[in-house]
N, C-alpha and C positions, 0 to 999 in steps of 0.2 A: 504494500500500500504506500504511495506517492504522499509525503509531507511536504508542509509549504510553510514557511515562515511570512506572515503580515504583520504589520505594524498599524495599528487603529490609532489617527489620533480622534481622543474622545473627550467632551466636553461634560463636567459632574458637576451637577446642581442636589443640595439637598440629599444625595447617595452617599452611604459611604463607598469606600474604595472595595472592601469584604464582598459587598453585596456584588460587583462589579464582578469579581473574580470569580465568585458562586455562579455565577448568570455563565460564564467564560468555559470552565471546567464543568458544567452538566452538559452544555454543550459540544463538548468532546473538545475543547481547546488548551495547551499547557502554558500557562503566562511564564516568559522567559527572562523579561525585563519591565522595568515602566519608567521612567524620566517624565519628570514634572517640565511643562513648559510654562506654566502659569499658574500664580493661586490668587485668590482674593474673595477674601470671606466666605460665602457658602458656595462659591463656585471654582472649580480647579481644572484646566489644560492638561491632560496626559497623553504620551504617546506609551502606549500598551505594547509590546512584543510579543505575538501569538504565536505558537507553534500548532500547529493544527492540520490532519487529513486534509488533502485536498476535497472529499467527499464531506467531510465537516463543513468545510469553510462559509459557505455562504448561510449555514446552521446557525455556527457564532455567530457573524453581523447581524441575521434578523435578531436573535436573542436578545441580540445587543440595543439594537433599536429597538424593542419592546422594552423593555426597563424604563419604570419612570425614571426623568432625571438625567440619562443620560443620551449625549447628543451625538452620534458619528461627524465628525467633520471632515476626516478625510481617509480613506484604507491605502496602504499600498503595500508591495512586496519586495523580497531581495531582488528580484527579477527587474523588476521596474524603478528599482533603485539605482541597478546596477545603469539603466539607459540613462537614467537623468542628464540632459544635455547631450547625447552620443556617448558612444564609447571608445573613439580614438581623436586624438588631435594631431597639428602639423606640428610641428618646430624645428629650429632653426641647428645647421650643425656649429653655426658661427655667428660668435653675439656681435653686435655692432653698439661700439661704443665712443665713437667719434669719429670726425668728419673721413681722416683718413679709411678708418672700416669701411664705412658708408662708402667712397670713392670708386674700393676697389670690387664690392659685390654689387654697388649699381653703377649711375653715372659718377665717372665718365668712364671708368677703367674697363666697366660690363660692354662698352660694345666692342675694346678687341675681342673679345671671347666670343661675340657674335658673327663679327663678322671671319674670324676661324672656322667657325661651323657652317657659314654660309659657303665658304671656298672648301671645304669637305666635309659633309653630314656625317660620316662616319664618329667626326669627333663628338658630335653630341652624346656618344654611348660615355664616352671616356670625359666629359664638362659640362655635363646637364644628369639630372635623378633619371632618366632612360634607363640605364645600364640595370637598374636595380627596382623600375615601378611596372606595378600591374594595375589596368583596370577593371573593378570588379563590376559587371552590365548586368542590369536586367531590368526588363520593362513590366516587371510584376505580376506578370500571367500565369505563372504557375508556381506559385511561393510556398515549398514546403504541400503541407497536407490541407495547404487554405485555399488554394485554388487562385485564381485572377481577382487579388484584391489591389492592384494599382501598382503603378510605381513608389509612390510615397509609402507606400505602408512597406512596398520591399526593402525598404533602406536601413533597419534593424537587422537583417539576415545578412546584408553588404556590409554592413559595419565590424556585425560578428568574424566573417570571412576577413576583412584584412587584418582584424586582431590576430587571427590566425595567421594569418601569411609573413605577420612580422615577431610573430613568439615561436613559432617553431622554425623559418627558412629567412628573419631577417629580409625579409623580401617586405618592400614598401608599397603597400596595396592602394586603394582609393574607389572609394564607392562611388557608382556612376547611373542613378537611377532615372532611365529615360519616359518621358511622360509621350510615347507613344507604343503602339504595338502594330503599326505597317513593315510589315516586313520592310521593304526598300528603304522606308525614312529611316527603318533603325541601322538599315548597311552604311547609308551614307551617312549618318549623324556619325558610327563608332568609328568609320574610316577619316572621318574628318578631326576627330580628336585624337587620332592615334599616335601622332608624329611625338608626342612626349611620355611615351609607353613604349617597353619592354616587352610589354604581352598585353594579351588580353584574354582574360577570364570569365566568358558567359555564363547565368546563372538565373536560373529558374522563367527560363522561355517556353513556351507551349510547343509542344508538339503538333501537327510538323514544320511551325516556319522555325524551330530552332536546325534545324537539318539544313535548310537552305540559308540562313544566316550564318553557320558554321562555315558551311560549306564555301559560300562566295568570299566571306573574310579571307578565308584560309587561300584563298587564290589570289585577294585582290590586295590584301598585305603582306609586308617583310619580317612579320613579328608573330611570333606564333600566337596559336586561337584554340582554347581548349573551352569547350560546354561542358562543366564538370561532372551536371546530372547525368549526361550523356555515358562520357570518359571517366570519369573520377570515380561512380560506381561501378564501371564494367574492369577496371586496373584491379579494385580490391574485390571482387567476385573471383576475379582471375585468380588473386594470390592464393586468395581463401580455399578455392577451391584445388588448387596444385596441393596444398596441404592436408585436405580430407581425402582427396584422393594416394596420401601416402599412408593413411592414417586406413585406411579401408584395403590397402592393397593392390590399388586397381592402376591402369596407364588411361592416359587422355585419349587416346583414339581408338580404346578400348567400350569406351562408355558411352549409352543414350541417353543425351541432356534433353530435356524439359525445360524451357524458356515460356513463362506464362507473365504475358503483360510486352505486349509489342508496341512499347511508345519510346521517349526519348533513350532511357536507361536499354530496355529491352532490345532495340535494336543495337546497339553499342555492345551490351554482353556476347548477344547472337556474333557481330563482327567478329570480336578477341576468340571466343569459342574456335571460333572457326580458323582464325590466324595460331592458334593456342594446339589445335590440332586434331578439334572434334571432329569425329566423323559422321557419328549419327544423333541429328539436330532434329529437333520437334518446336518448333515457335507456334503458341499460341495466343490468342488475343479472344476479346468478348465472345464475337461469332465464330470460333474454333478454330482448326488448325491451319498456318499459311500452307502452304504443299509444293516441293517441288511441283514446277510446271503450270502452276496455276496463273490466274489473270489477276492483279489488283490496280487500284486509282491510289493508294498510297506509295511512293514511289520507291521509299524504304521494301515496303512488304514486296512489292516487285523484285525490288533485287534480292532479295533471301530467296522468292520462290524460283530466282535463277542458280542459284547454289547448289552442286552437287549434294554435300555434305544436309540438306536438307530433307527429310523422308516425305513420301508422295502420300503419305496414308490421310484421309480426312478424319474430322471426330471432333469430339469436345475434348477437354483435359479431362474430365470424367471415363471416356475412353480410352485414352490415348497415356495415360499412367500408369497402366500396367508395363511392368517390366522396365522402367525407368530406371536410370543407375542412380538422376540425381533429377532433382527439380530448384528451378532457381522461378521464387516468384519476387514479379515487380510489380504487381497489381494491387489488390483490395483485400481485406481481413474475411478469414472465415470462409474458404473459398472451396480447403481441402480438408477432409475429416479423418479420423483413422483409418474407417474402410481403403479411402482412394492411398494413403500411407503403404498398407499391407498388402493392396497389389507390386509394392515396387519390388525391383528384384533384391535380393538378398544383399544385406549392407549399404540402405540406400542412404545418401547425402540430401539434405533439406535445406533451403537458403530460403528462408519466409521473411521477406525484406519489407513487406506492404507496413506501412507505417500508420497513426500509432497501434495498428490491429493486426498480424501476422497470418500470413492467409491460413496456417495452423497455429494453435498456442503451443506453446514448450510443454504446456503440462500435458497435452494432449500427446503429442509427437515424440518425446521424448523416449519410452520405453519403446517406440517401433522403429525408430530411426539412430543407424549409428552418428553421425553429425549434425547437429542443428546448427544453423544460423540466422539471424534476423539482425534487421536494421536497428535494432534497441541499445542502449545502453545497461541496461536492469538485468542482462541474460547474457552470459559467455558469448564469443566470439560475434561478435560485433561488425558488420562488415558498416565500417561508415568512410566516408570520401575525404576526409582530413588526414587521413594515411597517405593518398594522393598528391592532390595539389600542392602543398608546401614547395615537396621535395622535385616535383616534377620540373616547377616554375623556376627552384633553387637553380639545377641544374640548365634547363631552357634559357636561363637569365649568364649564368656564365660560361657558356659556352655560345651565346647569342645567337641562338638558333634559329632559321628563318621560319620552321614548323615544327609542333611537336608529331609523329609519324606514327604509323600505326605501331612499326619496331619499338620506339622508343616508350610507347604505353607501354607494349608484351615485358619489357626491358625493368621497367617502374613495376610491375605485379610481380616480377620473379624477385626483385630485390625486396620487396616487402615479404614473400612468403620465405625468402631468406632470414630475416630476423629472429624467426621461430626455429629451433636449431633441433635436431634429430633428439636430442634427449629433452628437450621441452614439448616436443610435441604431443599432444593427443588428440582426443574426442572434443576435449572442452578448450582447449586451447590452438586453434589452428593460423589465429590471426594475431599482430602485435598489438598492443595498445596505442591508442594517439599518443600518447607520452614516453613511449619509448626514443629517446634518444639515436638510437642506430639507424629510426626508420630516414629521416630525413636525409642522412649524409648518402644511406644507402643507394637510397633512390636516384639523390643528386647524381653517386657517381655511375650508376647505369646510364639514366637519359643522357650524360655527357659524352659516356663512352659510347653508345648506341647512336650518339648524333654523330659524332665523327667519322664512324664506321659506314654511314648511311647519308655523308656527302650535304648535311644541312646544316652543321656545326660553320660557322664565321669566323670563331676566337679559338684557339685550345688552351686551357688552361695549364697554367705549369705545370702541375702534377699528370697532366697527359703528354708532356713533350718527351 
């Protein structure tokens, strides 16, 4: 059960504070602190510290406002405390403290530096934040499990994401949240901002114009383009699964995957799968199975159903699980029960990724399957996308790469399911944690090595000369 800490500031007339706490604690709440903000005579300002079930919570407050006397002025949480104003700033690497300072990082000193870059752009990697900024995109359309609530509202998820990018790979992010959702407006608005970016990192685009937005970026710019829903889940599917497939005994091109949920992620798995070395591929979506040889109007599902390595057989997942080695879902909670489980064939792998509901529960699955996996944090192996992107960008960034490739993804999953070492590995353990330290350098130094190898690397880094 999910705890959540709130903070009530509450207004007490005529109450004592006893009575306040009685009212607190029958309503399933633990008071953890209280600081006075104001007193005067029969009336006193507290902010209250509640520890409290998230299924309680809204139990307290009415409570709360039921009591004579006392008045709710304002709730909030760690969560929402934590945003107060954003969650990252800019600053400066060099304080200006007189005119001389000033001189030399604006006018007049700043336009030889300009005009250096104007006579070779190359130098702007090496005299401008380039060398080392991402921009994190997204025009709000598919935010998380919230669906198309805007670009403003996406701007908490973008913020979270560069925190990230600069706690774990030092890489300097910036949140870049477009207030439209035309495909073309958004090609040219992000190609028109790009000249002072490193990379660029799309993030939570609709399916399918995120395909064709990838896609045109990645041709029509010098800097790589990664859709991390896309890419970033299908790297750590990858790793995860090179690792339960050690853990079970089995080889990659030995095994029939089950891919259910053919959108942004699901296609991108389906791809690696198949670069990774799958043979026998089942992609399904709402109305069943895609098929070799079939016809589709999505253009994605077209090229799968041109795929050798894809099977011709039709059905629903309901049919089509039998005898599976492994199923990887990206779709909706509650999808697959024990039955469709104990059809699969013996030692079967579970990746129930659907968020926050697991197309099976652990409690469910767990005695019929030897490896589980799910997008959660609250349940062993965890497959989530911040194993990716850091390191990915880390490496993309110094070795200035003009694309990240489909090599150099395959390249970032094998160095992540490297971090899990032969006597660490098991059932419950198949993936690293985001805070594992080794995942980021690991990863850098594949994509660096795999970009060199694969003719898109600019720069080599010393430790590859």
């Amino acid at each position: 059960m999910a705890y959540n800490n709130l903070i009530a500031r509450v207004e007490l007339t005529h109450v004592s504070f006893g009575e306040v706490a009685s009212v607190i604690g029958k309503a399933g709440g633990d008071i953890i602190s209280i600081d006075v903000i104001s007193s005067s005579g029969e009336t006193s300002v507290r902010d209250i510290t509640i520890e409290v079930r998230d299924a309680d919570e809204e139990q307290v407050l009415e409570s709360l406002r039921a009591t004579p006397g006392v008045k709710i002025i304002n709730v909030s949480d760690r969560t929402f405390l934590a945003h107060l104003g954003g969650k990252i700033a800019m600053k400066s690497k060099i304080p200006i403290k007189n005119r001389d300072d000033l001189s030399r990082v604006y006018t007049p000193g700043v336009a030889r530096v300009c005009a250096a870059i104007h006579e070779d752009e190359r130098k702007a990697y090496s005299l401008t934040i380039k060398r080392n900024t991402v921009a994190v995109i997204s025009d709000g359309s598919a935010v998380l499990g919230l669906g198309n609530i805007g670009a403003l509202a996406s701007a908490p998820v973008m913020e979270g994401k560069a925190m990230l990018f600069k706690q774990l790979a030092d890489v300097d992010a910036f949140p870049i949240c477009l207030n439209t959702q035309d495909t073309e407006e958004i090609i040219q608005t992000i190609k028109n901002i790009a000249p002072i970016f490193g990379g660029i990192n799309l993030e939570d685009i609709s399916s399918p114009r995120c395909f064709e937005i990838e896609e045109r970026l990645s041709k029509e710019l010098d800097i790589p383009v990664f859709h991390d829903d896309q890419h970033g889940t299908a790297v750590v599917v990858i790793a995860g699964l090179l690792n339960a497939l050690k853990v079970v005994g089995k080889q990659m091109d030995q095994v029939r995957v089950i891919v259910n949920g053919i959108g942004a992620a699901g296609v991108a798995i389906c791809k690696m799968l198949i670069n990774a070395g799958v043979k026998r591929l089942v992609p399904i979506d709402r109305d069943g199975a895609i098929v070799r040889g079939g016809t589709y109007q999505h253009p994605m599902w077209q090229w799968l159903s041109e795929q050798e390595q894809v099977e011709a057989q039709e059905g629903t997942l309901k049919d089509l699980i039998r005898d599976a080695d492994v199923f990887i879902g990206v779709s909706r909670g509650g999808i697959l029960n024990v039955e469709d489980v104990k059809k699969m064939a013996p030692d079967p792998i579970v990746f129930a990724m659907a968020n926050p509901d697991p197309e099976i529960s652990p409690e469910e699955a767990l005695e019929h399957v030897r490896v589980f996996a799910t997008g959660r944090s609250d349940y062993p192996n965890q497959i989530n996308n911040v194993l990716v992107f850091p390191g990915i960008y880390r490496g993309a960034l110094d070795c200035r790469a003009s694309v990240i490739n489909e090599p150099m993804k395959l390249a970032a999953a094998r160095a992540i399911a490297s971090v899990v070492t032969n006597s660490e590995l098991n059932e419950q353990y198949i993936i690293p944690s985001i805070f594992n330290e080794q995942v980021v350098s690991k990863v850098r130094h594949a994509v660096i090595e795999t970009a060199i190898l694969t003719g898109v690397a600019r720069r080599i880094p010393p430790e590859f000369r």
